[in-house]
C-alpha positions in Angstrom: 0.0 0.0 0.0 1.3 3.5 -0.8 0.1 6.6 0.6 -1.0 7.3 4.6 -2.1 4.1 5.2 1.3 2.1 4.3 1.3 -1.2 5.8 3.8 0.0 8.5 1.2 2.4 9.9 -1.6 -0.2 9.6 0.7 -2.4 11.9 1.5 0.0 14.1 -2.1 0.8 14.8 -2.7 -2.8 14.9 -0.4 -2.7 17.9 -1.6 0.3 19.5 -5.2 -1.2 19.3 -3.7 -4.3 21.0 -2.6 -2.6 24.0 -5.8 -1.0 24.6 -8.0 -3.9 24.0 -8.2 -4.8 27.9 -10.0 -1.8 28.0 -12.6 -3.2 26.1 -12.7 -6.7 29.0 -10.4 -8.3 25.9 -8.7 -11.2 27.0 -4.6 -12.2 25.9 -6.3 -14.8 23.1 -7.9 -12.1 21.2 -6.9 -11.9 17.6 -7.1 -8.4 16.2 -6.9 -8.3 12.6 -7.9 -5.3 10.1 -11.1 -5.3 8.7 -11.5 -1.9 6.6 -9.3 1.0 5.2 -11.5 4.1 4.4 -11.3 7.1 6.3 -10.4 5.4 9.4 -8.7 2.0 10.0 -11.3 -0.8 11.3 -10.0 -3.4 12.7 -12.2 -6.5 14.4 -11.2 -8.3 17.7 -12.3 -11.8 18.1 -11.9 -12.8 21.7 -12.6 -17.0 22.1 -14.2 -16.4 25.6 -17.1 -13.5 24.1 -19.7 -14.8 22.5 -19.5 -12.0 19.3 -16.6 -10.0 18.2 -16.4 -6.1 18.7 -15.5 -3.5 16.0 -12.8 -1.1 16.9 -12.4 2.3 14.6 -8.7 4.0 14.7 -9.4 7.7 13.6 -7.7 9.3 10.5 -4.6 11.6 12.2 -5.6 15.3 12.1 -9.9 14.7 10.5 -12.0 14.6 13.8 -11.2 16.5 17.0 -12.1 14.4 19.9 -15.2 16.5 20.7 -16.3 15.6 17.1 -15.9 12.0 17.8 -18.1 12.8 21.4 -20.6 14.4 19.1 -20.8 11.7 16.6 -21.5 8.9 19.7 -24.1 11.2 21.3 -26.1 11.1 18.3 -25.8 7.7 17.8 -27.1 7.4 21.2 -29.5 9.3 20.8 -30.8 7.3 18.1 -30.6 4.4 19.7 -32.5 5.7 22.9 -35.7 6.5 20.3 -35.2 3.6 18.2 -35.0 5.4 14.7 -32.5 3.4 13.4 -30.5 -0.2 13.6 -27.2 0.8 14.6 -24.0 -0.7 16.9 -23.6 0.4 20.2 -20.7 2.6 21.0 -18.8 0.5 23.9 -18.2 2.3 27.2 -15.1 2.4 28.7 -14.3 1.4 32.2 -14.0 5.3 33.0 -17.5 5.9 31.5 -16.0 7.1 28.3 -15.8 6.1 25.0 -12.5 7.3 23.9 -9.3 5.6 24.0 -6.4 7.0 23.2 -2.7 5.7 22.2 0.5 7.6 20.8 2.0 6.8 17.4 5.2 8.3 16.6 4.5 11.3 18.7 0.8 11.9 17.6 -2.6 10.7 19.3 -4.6 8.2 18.1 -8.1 8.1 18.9 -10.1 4.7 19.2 -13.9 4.0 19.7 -15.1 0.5 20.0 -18.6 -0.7 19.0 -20.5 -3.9 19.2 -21.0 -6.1 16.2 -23.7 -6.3 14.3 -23.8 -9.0 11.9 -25.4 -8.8 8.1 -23.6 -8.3 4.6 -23.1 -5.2 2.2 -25.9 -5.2 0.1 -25.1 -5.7 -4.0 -26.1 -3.2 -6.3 -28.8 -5.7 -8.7 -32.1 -5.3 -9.1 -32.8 -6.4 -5.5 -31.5 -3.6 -3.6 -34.6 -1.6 -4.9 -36.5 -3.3 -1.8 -34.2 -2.0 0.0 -33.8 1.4 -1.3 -37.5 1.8 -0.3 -36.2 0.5 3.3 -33.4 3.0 3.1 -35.9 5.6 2.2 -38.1 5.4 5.1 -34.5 5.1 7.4 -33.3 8.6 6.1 -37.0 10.2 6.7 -36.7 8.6 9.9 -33.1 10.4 11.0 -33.7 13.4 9.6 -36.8 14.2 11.5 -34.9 12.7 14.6 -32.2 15.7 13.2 -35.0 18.1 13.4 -36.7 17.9 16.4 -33.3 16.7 18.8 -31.7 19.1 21.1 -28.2 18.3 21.0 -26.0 18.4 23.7 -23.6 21.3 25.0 -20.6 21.4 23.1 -22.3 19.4 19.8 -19.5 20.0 17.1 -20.0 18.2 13.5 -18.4 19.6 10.2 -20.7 20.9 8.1 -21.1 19.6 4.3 -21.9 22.6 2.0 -20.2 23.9 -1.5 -17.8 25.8 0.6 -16.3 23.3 2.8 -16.6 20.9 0.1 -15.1 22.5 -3.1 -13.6 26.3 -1.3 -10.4 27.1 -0.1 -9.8 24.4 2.1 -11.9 21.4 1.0 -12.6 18.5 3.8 -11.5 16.0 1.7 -9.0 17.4 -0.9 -9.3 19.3 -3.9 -10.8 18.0 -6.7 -8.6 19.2 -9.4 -5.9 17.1 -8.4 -7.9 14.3 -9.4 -6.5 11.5 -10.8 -5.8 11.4 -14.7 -7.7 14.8 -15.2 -7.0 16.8 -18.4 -7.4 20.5 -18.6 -10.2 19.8 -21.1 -11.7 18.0 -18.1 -10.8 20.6 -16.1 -12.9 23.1 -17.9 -16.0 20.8 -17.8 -16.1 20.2 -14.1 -15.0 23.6 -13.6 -18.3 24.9 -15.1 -19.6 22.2 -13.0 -18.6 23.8 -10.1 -20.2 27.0 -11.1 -24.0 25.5 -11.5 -23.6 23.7 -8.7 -23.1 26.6 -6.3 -25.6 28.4 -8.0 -28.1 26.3 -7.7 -27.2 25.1 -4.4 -27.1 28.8 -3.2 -30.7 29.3 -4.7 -31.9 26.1 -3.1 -30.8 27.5 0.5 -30.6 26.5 3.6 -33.6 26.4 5.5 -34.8 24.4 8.3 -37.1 22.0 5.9 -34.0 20.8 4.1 -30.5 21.2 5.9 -29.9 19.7 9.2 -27.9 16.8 10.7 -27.6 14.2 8.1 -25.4 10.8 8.2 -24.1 11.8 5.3 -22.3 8.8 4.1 -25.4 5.8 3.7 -23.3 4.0 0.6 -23.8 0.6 0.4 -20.7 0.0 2.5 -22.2 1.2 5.4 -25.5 -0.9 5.7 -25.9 -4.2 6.6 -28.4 -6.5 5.7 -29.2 -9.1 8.0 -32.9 -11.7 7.0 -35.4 -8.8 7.4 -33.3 -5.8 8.9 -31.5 -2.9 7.5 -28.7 -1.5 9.8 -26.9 1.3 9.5 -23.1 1.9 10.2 -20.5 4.2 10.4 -21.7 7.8 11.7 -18.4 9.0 11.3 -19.2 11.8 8.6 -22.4 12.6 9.8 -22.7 16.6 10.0 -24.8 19.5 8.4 -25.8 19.3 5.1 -29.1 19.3 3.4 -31.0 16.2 3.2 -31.5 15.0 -0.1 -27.9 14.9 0.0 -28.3 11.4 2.4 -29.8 9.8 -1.0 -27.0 10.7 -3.1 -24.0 9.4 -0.6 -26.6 6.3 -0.7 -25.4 5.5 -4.6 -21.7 6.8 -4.1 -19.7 4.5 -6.6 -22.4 3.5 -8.4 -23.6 6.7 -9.5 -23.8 5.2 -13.3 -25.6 1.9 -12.8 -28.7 1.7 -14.7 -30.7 0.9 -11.6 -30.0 4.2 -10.1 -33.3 5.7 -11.6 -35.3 2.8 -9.8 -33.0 3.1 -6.6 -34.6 7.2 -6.6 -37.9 5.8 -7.1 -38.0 3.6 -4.5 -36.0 6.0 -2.1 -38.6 9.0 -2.5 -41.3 6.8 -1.9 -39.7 4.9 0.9 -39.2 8.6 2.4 -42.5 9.9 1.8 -44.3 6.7 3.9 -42.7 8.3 6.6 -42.7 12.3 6.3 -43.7 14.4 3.0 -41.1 15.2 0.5 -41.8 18.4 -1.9 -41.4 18.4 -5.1 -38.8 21.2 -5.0 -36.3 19.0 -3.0 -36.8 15.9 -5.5 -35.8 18.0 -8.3 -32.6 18.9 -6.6 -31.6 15.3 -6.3 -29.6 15.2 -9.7 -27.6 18.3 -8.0 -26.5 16.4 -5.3 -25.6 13.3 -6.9 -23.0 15.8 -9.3 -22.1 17.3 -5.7 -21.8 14.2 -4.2 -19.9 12.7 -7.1 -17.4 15.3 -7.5 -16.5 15.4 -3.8 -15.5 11.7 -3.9 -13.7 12.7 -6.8 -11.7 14.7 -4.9 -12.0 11.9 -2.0 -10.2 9.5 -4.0 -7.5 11.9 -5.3 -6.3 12.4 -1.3 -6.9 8.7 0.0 -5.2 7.0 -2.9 -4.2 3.7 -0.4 -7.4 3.2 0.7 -9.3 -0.1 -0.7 -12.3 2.6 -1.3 -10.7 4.3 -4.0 -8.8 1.3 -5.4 -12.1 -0.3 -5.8 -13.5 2.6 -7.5 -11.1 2.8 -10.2 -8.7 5.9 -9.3 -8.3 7.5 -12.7 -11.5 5.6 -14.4 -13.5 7.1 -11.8 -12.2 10.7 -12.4 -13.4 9.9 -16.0 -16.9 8.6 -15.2 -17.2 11.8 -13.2 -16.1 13.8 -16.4 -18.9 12.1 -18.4 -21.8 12.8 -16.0 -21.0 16.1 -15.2 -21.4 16.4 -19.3 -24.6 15.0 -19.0 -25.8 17.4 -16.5 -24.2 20.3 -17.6 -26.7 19.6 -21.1 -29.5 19.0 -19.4 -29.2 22.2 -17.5 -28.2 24.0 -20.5 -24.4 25.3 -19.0 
């Protein structure tokens, strides 16, 4: 692996994980071995004298404070305590906490643990419609748990908007130094850039549609297990406006032929549970581009990661080429 997440640092968080794992009532057979690269580094711990394994999340060096991560768990809490959702418990600490913390070549690491929750990554055929409508009625679900939740003192999330996403200092990298990107490329997603903030700035802000979001539901992050739909991995979840939840829902797959019947099934999933104007389903093709071209960018600054690999680095920056064409026509730009 090349990049951040070489597989020196991957074994030296394995290590650091390993020291805390008491922490969690591990025992000295536990076998910790790395489950996920993405943002963070997920590794699982299979102890012989628990019954289930537990998850434990390393945190990306310098993306979360640790009051973000404290934010991120009270929510989940939150949503857990009202039942809006299917998702692991954060595991306490002996202290009460959640939080553990070791040093890695002079810098802290932070580490949450959560309880397992079995199921499978869905596939992207013709039978994750079902479940689209499922997903639907989930994200209607949170975001009117968003909306009507008093967060506690000292709530701190990042906020998802054109400005932290494609400004100055983008969360997750700028997209021009996407990979393979020609300055004919350039030019298309820069005019790209230009509807989307326009539209985005005439869409607004209000309280009906921009709030607390989870803001990464890809297929990665739910679990199908017989009947149920969980939901994993809160660790982007921040301000944004909620249609945006149904485009992170298709990240990576934003070309498959079954993403018209995936929006069909979303919206009406979402309006079984609360009603959804017209004016925010026409903005869904906005998002998507928004969506897309911040993975774009995503990719381009987490090279290592399985995520992008699996997404085609330079192919992807080319797929993202072609739809922002598409849209660009349809819109007329």
């Amino acid at each position: 692996m090349a990049g951040l997440y070489d597989d020196g640092f991957v074994e030296r968080l394995r290590l650091g994980v390993a020291g805390l794992a008491p922490l969690w009532g591990l025992g000295p057979k536990t076998r910790i071995r790395l489950l996920t690269l993405s943002e963070n580094a997920t590794f699982i711990a299979e102890d012989p004298a628990r019954a289930a394994p537990i998850i434990l999340r390393v945190h990306r060096p310098d993306y979360h404070t640790r009051a973000e991560i404290e934010s991120e768990l009270a929510w989940i809490a939150a949503l857990r305590d009202s039942g809006t959702v299917d998702t692991p418990e954060p595991l306490a600490l002996p202290d009460g906490g959640h939080i553990a913390e070791f040093e890695d070549q002079g810098q802290t690491r932070h580490v949450v643990g959560f309880s397992f929750m079995p199921g499978a990554e869905p596939d992207a055929d013709a039978k994750l419609v079902a479940g689209f409508r499922v997903l639907g009625a989930i994200s209607a679900r949170l975001h009117g748990h968003a909306s009507t939740w008093t967060p506690p003192e000292g709530f701190v999330r990042k906020t998802w908007n054109f400005d932290t996403a494609f400004g100055p200092e983008p969360l997750w990298g700028d997209w021009r130094a996407a990979l393979g990107l020609t300055p004919d490329q350039k030019a298309v997603l820069d005019r790209l850039c230009d509807v989307l903030q326009a539209r985005l700035a005439a869409y607004g802000t209000g309280r009906d549609r921009f709030g607390l979001v989870h803001a990464d539901l890809r297929l990665a992050n739910l679990l199908v297990d017989g009947d149920t739909l969980g939901v994993i991995d809160f660790d982007d979840c921040g301000f944004s406006w909620f249609i945006y939840d149904f485009a992170a829902a298709i990240s990576f797959h934003e070309t498959n032929d079954i993403v018209p019947d995936l929006q069909a099934a979303w919206i009406a999933g979402y309006g079984s549970v609360a009603p959804l104007a017209q004016e925010h389903i026409d903005m869904i093709p906005t998002f998507i581009l928004f969506r897309r071209l911040l993975l774009t960018a995503w990719i381009a600054s987490h090279p290592e990661t399985e995520t992008a690999a699996a997404a085609g680095l330079a192919d992807y920056t080319q797929g993202t080429v072609d739809l922002a064409r598409a849209y660009l026509a349809e819109a007329g730009a």
